[in-house]
Each structure stands twice: as structure tokens, then as C-alpha cells.
N, C-alpha and C positions, 0 to 999 in steps of 0.2 A: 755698654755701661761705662761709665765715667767712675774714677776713682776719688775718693770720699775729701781727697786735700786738692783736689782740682774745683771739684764741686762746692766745695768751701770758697776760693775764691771765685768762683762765676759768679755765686750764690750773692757772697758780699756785694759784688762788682754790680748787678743786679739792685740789691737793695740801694745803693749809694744812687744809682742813673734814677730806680724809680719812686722814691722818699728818702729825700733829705730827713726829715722830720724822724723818722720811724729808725733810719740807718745811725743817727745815734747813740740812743738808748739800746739798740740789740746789742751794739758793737763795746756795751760796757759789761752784754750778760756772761757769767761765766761759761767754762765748754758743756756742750750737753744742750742746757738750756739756750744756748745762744741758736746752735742750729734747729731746734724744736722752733723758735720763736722766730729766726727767719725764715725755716719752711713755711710754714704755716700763713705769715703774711704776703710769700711769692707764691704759694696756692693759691690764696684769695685776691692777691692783684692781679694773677693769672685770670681769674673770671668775671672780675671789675672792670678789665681789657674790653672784654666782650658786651657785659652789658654799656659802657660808656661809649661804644665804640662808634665815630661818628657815621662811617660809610655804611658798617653791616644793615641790611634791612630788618626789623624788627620779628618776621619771621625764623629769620637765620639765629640773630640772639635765643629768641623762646626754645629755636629747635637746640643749639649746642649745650643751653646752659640744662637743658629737661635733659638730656645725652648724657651730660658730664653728672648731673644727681646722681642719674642710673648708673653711672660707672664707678665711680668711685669709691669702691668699697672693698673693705681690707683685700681680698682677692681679685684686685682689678688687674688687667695685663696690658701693661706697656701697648701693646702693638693696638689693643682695641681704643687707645688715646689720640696713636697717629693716624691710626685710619678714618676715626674722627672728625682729625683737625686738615688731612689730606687735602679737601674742597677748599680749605679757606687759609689754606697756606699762603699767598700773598698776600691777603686782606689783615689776618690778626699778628698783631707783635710778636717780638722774639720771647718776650716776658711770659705770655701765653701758649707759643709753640713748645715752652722748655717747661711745661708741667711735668712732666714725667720725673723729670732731672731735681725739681724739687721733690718731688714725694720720696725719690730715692734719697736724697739728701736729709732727711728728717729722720732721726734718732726712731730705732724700731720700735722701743717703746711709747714713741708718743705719735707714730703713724696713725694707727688708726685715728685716735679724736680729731688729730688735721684733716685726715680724707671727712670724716662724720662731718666737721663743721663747714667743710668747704661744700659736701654735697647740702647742706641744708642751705647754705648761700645762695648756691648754685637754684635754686629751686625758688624760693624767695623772689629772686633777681628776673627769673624768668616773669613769674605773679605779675610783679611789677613792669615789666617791660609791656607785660600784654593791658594792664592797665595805662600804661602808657603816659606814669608816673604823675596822676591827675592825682593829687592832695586835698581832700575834701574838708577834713576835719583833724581836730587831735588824735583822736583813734589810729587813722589812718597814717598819718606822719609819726604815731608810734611804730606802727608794722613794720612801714619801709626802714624806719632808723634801725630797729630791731637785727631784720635781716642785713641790711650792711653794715655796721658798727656794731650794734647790743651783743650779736652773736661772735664777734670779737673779745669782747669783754667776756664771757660765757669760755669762749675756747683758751683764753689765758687763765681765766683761774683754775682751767683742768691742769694748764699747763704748772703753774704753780703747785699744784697737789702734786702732780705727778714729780716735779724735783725733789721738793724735798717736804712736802705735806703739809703746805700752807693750805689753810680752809679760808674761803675769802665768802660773800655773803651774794648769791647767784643775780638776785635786783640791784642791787648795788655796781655789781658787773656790770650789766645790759646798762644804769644807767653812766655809768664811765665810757664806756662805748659810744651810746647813744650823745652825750653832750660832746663831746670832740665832732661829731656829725654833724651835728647841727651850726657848731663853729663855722664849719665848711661851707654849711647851705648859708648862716648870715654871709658869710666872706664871698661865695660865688653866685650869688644872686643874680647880679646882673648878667653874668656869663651863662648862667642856665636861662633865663630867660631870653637869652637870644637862640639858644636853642629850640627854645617853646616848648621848656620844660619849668614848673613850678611846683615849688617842693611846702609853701608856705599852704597852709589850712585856708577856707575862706575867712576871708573878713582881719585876715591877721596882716601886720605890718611887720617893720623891725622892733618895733617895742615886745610886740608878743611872743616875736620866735626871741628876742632877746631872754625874758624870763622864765622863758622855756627851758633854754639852754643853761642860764643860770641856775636853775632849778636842778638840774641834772649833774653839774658839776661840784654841786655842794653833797651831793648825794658820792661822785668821783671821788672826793676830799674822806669820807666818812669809808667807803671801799676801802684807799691807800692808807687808812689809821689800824684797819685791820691786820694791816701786813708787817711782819717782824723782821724779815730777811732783806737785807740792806741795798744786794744789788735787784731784788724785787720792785722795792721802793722805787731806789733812781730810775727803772725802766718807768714805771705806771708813771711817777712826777714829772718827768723830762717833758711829754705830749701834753700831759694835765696842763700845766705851767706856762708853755709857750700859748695854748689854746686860750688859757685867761688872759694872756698879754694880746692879742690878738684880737680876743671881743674888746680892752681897751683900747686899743688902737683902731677897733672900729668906733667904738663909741664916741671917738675923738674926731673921725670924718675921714682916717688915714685907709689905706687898702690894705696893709699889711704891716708884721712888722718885720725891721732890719736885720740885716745877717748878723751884724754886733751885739742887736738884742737877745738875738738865738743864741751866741756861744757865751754870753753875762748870764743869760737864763738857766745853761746846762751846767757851768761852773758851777753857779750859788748853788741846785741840785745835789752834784757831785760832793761837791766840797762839805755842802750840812750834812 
């Protein structure tokens, strides 16, 4: 076992190498909630590891992440995690070998809902690998956002009740979730399709998943008006904000935007 101010730092250390993006906003949340919010998102990168994983063969994903559902529940034991991930200790990252290390690092109180939402991921992600992330429809490209993003938004507003008894609006969540997703899928488009993976519905282009996404981050805006508690706020707005700069800078023809427009984006955040 690793002691609680060592784990703190791997933990950060972790968030910083695996999201810029996300290693922001935690690192403004106060204590308690800081390590709740970054357990929880080095649990679920831990399993994004695996479903994204380029080498694993798709039976191996289905089998660890249906493995990991079944495990992870308030009474899971360490040793049934490593003997697990034993088989594929050189294959998965260190982000993913060091689940344990996160679940231990997450405040007791708010263990469980992390283990709950990760095991529902974890289950989802499998679905979808065995579907072999073929997007047919709207329907459809709601499921999968749901299970990777939606149910993000879902496990943050437990996490907000549980600090300090913010109630946030459960559809409102999944869709805050679900449109930073889809930011993702307009932004790596091209990169998933060289995988011969497509995440767009038939018949839809960039116009469609554009209003898509728009559509959902207006719904994000309506989420964040709910919330009263100030470092609440700057967490949800910091990712909201960059994501809207993001589809403009796609809309503009750009791939991304600049590390200068990220730390102008977090200030104005901060600072209002």
C-alpha cells in the first residue's frame, strides 16, 4: 500500500502526462473533492487505455473490460485486479496497471460511485468494442457517447452532491458529457478513420455532428447555470469553454486550438 501524500503526487503526476485538458480544472478543486475527481477520471482513463488500445485484439478488450465490470465493487480485492491484468502486463499502460492505486486514492466516501461508474463504463465499452464501434444512427451515437462521456457527467454530479449537496439536473449531465465527446469525435475524425473506426451515424457529415454537438453544449451551459459553488463552476467551464473554442477553430478549417488560447481561456474562467 502506498501512503495517501505519495499517491497524491503519482496521482497528479498521472493526470498532467494523461490530460492536459482535464489536469487543469481538478488542480483548482478544493481537497476532498480534488482527489474524488481525480480518482475517478484515472479509473476511467485506466479503462479507455484498454478499449483504445491499439495492439490488444478485440477479444482480449471484451474479456478485461466484462472482468473489470464483475470486479469492481465496493468489496473488490486488490490482488483479484493484478491477477487480472498479470497476462497483459506488457501490452497495457502504466495508467491502467496502476488501477488499484487509484481506487485506493479516492476519498472513502465517494469510492463506491467511482467503482459503480467505472464498472458501468467498463461494460458499455466492452458492448461497444464487440460492435466494433459501427454508428448506424442517432440512437446509436447516443449510447456510445452516453457510456463514455454522458456517464461522466452522471458521476460528477454524484460527486457534487456528495461535497457539499449540489443537486445538478441527471440529462443535463449526460448531455455536458456527451458534447465535449463529440467535440472529440468532430476533432479526430480523420485519425479514427484511419483506424476504420467511424463514429458519425449514416448519411451525416460535419454539418450534422456539428449541430449535434451544439445542441448538447447548450444544454452543458443550462447544467453549469444550475450550480452555485464557485470552484464547481470553474471545473464544469474550464472543458466546456475550451470545447466551444475548439469547434470554432474547427469551423475555421484549424485542427486545434493553441496552448495560449488554453491558458486566455482558463484565466477569463478563473478570474469571472
Amino acid at each position: 500500500m502506498t501512503d495517501q501524500s505519495n499517491l497524491h503526487t503519482k496521482a497528479m503526476d498521472f493526470l498532467l502526462k494523461t490530460s492536459r485538458t482535464f489536469f487543469i480544472p481538478i488542480s483548482y478543486l478544493p481537497k476532498g473533492l480534488q482527489e474524488a475527481i481525480g480518482a475517478a477520471y484515472l479509473c476511467m482513463r485506466a479503462i479507455d487505455e484498454i478499449e483504445d488500445h491499439p495492439g490488444l485484439p478485440a477479444d482480449s478488450k471484451v474479456s478485461l473490460l466484462q472482468s473489470l465490470s464483475n470486479l469492481l465493487k465496493a468489496d473488490y480485492r486488490e490482488e483479484q485486479l493484478q491477477s487480472l491484468f498479470t497476462p497483459y502486463k506488457d501490452d497495457l499502460p502504466e495508467v491502467t496497471l496502476l488501477l488499484a492505486d487509484w481506487i485506493q486514492y479516492c476519498p472513502p466516501g465517494a469510492r463506491a460511485k467511482v467503482l459503480e461508474s467505472t464498472r458501468e463504463m467498463a461494460e458499455g465499452m466492452a458492448k461497444w468494442v464487440t460492435k466494433d464501434w459501427q454508428i448506424h444512427d442517432e440512437e446509436e451515437l447516443d449510447d456510445y457517447t452516453y457510456y463514455v462521456a454522458g456517464l461522466v457527467g452522471v458521476m460528477l454530479s454524484d460527486m457534487w452532491n456528495w461535497f457539499d449537496g449540489t443537486v445538478t439536473d441527471r440529462k443535463l449531465a449526460i448531455a455536458f458529457g456527451r458534447g465535449l465527446q463529440t467535440v472529440n469525435i468532430l476533432r479526430n475524425r480523420e485519425e479514427d478513420a484511419e483506424r476504420g473506426v467511424n463514429f458519425y451515424p449514416d448519411g451525416w457529415g460535419f454539418e450534422e455532428m456539428l449541430s449535434h454537438t451544439e445542441r448538447n453544449l447548450a444544454l452543458a451551459d443550462a447544467y453549469i447555470a444550475e450550480i452555485e459553488t464557485k470552484e464547481i463552476i470553474h471545473f464544469c467551464k474550464i472543458p466546456l469553454e475550451l470545447a466551444k473554442a475548439t469547434l470554432k477553430a474547427l469551423k475555421e478549417g484549424k485542427e486545434k486550438i493553441d496552448r495560449a488560447t488554453v491558458t486566455d481561456i482558463v484565466n477569463q474562467v478563473v478570474e469571472h
